[in-house]
VOMINU-960093 format. One record per residue: residue in three letters; x, z, y of N, C-alpha, C in turn; chain. Coordinates in steps of 0.2 Angstrom, whole numbers. Each point is the difference from the previous one (the first is absolute). Layout:
BEGIN
> ala / X / Z / Y / X / Z / Y / X / Z / Y / A .
...
//
This chain:
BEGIN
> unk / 217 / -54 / 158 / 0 / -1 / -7 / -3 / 5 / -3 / A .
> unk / -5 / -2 / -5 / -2 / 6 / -4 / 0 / 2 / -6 / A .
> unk / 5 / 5 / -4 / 0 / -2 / -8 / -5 / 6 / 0 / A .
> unk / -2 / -1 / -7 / -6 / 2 / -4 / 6 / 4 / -6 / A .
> unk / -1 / 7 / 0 / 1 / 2 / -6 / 1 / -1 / -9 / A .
> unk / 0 / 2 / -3 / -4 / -1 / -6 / -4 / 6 / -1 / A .
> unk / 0 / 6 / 4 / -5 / 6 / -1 / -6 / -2 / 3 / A .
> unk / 2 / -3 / 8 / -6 / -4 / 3 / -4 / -6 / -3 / A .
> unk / 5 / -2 / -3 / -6 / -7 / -5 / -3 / 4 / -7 / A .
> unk / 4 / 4 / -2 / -5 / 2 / -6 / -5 / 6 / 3 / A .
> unk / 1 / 1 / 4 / -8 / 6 / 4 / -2 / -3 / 4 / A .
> unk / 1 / -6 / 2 / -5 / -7 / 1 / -3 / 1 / -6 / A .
> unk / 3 / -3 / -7 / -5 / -3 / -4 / -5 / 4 / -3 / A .
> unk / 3 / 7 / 1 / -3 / 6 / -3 / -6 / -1 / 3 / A .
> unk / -2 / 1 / 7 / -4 / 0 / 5 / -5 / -7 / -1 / A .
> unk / 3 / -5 / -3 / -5 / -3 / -1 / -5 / 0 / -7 / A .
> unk / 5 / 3 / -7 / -3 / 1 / -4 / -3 / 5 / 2 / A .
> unk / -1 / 5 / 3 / -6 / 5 / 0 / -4 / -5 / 2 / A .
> unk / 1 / -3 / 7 / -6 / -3 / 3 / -7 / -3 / -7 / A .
> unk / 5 / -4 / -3 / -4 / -2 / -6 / -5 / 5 / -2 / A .
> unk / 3 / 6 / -4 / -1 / 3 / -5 / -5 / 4 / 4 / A .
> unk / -4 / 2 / 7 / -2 / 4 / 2 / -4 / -7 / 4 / A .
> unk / -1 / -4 / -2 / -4 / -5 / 4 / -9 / 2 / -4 / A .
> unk / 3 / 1 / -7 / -9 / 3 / -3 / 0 / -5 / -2 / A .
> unk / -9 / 3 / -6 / -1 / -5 / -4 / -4 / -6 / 3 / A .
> unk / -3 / 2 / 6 / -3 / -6 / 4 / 4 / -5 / 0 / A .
> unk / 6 / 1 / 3 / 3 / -6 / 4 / 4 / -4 / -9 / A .
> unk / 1 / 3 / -3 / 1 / -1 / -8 / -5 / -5 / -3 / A .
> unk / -4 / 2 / 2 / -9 / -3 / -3 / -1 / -6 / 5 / A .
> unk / 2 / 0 / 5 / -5 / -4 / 6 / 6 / -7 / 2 / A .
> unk / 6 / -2 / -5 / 4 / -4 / -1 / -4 / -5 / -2 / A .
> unk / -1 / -5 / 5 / -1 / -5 / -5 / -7 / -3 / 3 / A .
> unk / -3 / 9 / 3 / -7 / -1 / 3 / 1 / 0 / 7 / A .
> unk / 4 / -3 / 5 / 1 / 0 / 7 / -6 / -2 / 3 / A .
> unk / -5 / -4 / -5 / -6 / -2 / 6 / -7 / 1 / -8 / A .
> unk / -5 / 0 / 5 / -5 / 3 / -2 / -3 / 7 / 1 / A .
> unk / -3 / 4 / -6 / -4 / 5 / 5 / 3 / 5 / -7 / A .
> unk / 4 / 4 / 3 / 0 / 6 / -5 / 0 / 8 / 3 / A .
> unk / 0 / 4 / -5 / 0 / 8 / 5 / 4 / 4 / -6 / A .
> unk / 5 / 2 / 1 / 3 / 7 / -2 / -4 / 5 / 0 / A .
> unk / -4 / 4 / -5 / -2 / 7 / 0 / 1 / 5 / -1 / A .
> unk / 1 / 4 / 2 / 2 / 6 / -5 / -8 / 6 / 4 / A .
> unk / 0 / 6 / -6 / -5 / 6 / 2 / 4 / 3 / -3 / A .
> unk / 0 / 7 / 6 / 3 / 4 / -2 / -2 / 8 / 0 / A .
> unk / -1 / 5 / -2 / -4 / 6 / -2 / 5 / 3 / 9 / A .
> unk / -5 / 5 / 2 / 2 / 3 / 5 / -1 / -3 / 9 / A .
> unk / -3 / 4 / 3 / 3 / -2 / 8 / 6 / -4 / 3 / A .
> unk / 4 / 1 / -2 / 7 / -1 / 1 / 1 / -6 / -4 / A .
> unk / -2 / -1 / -7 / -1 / -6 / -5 / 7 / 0 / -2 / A .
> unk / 3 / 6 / -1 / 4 / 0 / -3 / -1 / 5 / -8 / A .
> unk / -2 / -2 / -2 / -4 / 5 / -5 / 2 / -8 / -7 / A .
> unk / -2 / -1 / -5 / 1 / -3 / -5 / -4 / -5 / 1 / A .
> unk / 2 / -7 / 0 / -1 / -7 / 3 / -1 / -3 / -5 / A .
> unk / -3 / -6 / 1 / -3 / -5 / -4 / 2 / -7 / 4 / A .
> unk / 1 / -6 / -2 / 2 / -3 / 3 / -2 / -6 / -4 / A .
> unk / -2 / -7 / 5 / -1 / -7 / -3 / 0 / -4 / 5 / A .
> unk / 1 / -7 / -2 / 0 / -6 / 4 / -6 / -5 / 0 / A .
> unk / -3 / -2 / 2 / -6 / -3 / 1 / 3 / -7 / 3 / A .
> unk / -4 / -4 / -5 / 1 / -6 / 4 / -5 / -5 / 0 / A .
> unk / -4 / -1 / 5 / -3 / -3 / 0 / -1 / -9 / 1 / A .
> unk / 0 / -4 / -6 / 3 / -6 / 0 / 3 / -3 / -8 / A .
> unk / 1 / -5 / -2 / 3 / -1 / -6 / 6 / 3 / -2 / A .
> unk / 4 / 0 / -5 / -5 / 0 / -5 / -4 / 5 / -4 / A .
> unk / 4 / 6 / 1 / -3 / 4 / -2 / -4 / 6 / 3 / A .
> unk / -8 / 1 / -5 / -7 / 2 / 5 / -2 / 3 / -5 / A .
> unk / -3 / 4 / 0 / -2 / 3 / -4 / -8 / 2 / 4 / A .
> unk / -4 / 5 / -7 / -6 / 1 / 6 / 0 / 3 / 6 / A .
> unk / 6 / 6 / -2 / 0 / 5 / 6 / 4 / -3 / 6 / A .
> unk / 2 / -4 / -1 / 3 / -3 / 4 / -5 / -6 / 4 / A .
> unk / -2 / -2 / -4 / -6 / -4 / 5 / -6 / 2 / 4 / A .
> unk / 0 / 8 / -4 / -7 / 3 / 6 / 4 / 3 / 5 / A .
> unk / 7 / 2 / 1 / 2 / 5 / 4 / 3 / -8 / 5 / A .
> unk / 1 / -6 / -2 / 2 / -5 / 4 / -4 / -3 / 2 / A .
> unk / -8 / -1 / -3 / -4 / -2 / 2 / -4 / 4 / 9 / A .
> unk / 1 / 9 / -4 / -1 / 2 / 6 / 4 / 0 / 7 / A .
> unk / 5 / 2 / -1 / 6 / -3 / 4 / -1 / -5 / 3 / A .
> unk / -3 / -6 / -3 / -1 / -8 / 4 / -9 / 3 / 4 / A .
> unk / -3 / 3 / 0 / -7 / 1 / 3 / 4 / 3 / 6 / A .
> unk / 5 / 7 / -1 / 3 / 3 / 8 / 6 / -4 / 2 / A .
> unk / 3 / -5 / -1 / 2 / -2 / 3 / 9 / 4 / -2 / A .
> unk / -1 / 1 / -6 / 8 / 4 / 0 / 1 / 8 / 4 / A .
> unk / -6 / 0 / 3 / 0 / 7 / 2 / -4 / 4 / -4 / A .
> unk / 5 / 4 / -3 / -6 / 7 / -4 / -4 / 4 / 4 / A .
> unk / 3 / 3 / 5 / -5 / 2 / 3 / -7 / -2 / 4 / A .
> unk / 0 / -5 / -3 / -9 / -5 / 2 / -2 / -2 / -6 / A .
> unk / 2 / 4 / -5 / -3 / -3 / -10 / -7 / 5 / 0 / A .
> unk / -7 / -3 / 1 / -6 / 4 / 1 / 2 / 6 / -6 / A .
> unk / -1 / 8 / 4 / -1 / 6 / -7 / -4 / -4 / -5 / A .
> unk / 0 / 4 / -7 / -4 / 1 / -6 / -4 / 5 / 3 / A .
> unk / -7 / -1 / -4 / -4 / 5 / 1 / 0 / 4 / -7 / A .
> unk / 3 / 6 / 0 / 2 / 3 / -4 / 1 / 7 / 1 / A .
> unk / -2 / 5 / -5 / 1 / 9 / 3 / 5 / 1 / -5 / A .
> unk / 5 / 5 / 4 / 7 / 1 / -2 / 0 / 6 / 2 / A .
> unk / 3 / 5 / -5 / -2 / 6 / -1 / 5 / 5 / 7 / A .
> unk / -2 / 5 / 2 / 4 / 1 / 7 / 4 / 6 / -2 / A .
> unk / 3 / -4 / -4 / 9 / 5 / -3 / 7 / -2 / 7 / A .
> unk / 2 / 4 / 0 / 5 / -3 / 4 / 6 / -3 / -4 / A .
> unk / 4 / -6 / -2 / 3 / -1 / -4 / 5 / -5 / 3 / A .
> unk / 4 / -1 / 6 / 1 / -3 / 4 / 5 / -6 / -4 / A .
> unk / -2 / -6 / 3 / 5 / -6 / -3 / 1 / -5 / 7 / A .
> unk / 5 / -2 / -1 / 2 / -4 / 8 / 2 / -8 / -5 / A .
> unk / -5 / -5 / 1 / 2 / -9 / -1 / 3 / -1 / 6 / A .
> unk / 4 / -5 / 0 / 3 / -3 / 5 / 3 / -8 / -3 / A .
> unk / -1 / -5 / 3 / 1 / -8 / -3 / 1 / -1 / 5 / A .
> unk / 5 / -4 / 0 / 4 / -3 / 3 / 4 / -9 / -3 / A .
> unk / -1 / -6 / 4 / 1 / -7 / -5 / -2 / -4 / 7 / A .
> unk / -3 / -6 / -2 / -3 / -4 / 5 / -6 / -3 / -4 / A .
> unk / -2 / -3 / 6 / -6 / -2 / -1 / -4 / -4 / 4 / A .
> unk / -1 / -6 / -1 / 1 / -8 / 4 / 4 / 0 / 5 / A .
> unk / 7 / 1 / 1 / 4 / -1 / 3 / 5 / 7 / 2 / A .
> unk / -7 / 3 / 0 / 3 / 9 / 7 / 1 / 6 / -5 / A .
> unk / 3 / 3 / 2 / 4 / 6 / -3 / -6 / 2 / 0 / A .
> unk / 0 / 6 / -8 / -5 / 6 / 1 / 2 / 5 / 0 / A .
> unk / -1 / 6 / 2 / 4 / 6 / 0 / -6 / 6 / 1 / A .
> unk / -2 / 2 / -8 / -8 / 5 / 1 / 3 / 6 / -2 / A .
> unk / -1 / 6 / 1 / 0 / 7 / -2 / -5 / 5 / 0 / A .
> unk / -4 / 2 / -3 / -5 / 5 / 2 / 1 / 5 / -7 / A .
> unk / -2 / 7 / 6 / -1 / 6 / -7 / -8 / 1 / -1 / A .
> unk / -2 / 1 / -6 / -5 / 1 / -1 / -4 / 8 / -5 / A .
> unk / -4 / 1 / 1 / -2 / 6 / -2 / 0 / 0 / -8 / A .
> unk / -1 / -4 / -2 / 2 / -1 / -11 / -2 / -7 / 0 / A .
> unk / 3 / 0 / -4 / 0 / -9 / -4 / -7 / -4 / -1 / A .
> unk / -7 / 5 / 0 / -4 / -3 / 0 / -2 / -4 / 6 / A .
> unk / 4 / 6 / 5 / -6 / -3 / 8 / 7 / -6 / 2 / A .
> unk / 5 / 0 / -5 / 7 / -6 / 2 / -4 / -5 / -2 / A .
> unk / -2 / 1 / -6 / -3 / -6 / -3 / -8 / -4 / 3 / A .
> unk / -4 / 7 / 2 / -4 / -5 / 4 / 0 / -2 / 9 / A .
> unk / 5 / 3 / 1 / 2 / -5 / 8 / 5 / -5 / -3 / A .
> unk / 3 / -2 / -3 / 5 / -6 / -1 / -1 / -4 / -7 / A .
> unk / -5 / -1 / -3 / -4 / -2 / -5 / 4 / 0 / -6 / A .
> unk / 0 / -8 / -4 / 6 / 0 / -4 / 7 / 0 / 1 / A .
> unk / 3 / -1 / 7 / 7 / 1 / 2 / 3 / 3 / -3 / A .
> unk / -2 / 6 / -3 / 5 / 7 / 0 / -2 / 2 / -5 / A .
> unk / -4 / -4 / -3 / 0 / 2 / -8 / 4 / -4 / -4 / A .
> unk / 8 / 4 / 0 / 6 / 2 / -4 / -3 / -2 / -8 / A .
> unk / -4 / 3 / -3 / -3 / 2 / -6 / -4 / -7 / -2 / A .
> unk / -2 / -4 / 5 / -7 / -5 / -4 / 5 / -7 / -4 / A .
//
């Protein structure tokens, strides 16, 4: 026979209100959206990308689209959901070292995405992953 406490059921529940509260703003945001194509982004200043973040949800589909959302979803649909096959810009980016680390992670016609790359500053972030990681547009 097995009793359950009340210290054991209330640090149960505790245990699951963290679960919630550290679940992030993705799983927050992505309520609602279980199908279709979306991507959690965040860019972060540093190697490590733990430096000061920036973060947004992309979603590519109704209802809400914007322009920057259609160039970086339209790109997205040319690579197939993989950013690293989004053709560079042809673009000169000054050779500062200034390191930013994107990483996205969501789905995308069906399959998990899970992208990380550090980059040497945000111009050359911006021209190998096009409008994806323009946070700003």
């Amino acid at each position: 026979m097995t009793y359950i406490t009340r210290a054991a059921a209330a640090g149960g529940a505790l245990l699951a209100a963290a679960g919630l509260l550290t679940a992030g703003p993705a799983a927050a945001a992505t309520r609602g959206h279980g199908h279709g194509n979306w991507l959690y982004l965040t860019v972060a200043k540093g190697e490590a990308g733990t430096g000061t973040t920036r973060d947004a949800l992309l979603l590519c589909g109704p209802p809400r689209r914007d322009a920057h959302s259609e160039e970086a979803c339209a790109e997205l649909a040319a690579a197939d959901g993989d950013i690293g096959r989004i053709p560079p810009r042809n673009v000169f980016c000054p050779m500062i070292y200034a390191p930013v680390t994107a990483r996205a992670y969501g789905r995308w016609n069906g399959r998990p995405v899970d992208f990380q790359e550090t980059y040497a500053n945000a111009c050359t972030m911006e021209a190998r992953t096009g409008a994806v990681f323009d946070l700003d547009g």
